[in-house]
N, C-alpha and C positions, 0 to 999 in steps of 0.2 A: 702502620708498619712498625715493626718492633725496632730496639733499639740496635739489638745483634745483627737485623740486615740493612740499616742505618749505615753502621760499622764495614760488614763485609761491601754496601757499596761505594763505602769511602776506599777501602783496601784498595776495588776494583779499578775505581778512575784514578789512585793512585799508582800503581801501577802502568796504568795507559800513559802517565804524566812520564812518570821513570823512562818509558819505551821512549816518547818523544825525545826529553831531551838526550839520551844517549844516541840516539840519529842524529840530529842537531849537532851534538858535539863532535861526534865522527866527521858530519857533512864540513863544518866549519875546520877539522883539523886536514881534511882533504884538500880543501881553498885553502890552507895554508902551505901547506904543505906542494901543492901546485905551482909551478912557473914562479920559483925563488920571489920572496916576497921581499921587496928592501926598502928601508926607512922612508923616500919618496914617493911609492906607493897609496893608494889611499887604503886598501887593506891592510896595511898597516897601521895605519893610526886604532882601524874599529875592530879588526878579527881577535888582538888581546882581553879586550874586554869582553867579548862577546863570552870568551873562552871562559875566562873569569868567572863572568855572572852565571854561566853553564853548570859550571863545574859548584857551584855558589848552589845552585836549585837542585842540583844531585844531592849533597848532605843532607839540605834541608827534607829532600821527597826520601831518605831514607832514618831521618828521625819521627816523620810525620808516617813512614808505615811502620816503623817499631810502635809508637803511639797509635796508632790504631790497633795494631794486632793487641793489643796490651787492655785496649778498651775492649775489643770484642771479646776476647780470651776472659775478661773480668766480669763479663755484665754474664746473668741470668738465661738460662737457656730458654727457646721458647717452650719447652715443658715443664718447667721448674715452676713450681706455683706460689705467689707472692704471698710472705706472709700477713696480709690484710688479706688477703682471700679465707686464707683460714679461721678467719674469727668467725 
């Protein structure tokens, strides 16, 4: 398999990544956002963090598809003919 759909299948299940967790974060800001959440609660001690570490894998999945489009964008098309072929 070349390296260009390598790239766009990285793109792909990146993206699938992105769709989850912005459900996830939705779903989590609805449970919070639900039946006033207050300090003695147990969803309160964990829905902060969860939000946190969400919000955390969002940046991340959108530096990791800038880096990928950047790779795929770079690399050789599969027509381009390498030059060790042409010797």
């Amino acid at each position: 398999m070349l390296a260009t759909e390598h790239a766009a299948r990285l793109l792909s299940r990146l993206t699938v990544i992105v769709q989850a967790v912005d459900d996830a974060l939705q779903a989590v800001e609805a449970v919070d956002e639900a039946g006033g959440v207050t300090a003695g609660e147990e969803r309160a001690r964990w829905l902060p963090g969860i939000k946190t570490s969400l919000r955390r894998i969002e940046v991340e999945c959108a530096e990791l598809r800038y880096a990928a489009l950047e790779l795929r964008d770079g690399l050789p098309s599969s027509e381009t003919l390498q030059p060790r072929l042409l010797e």
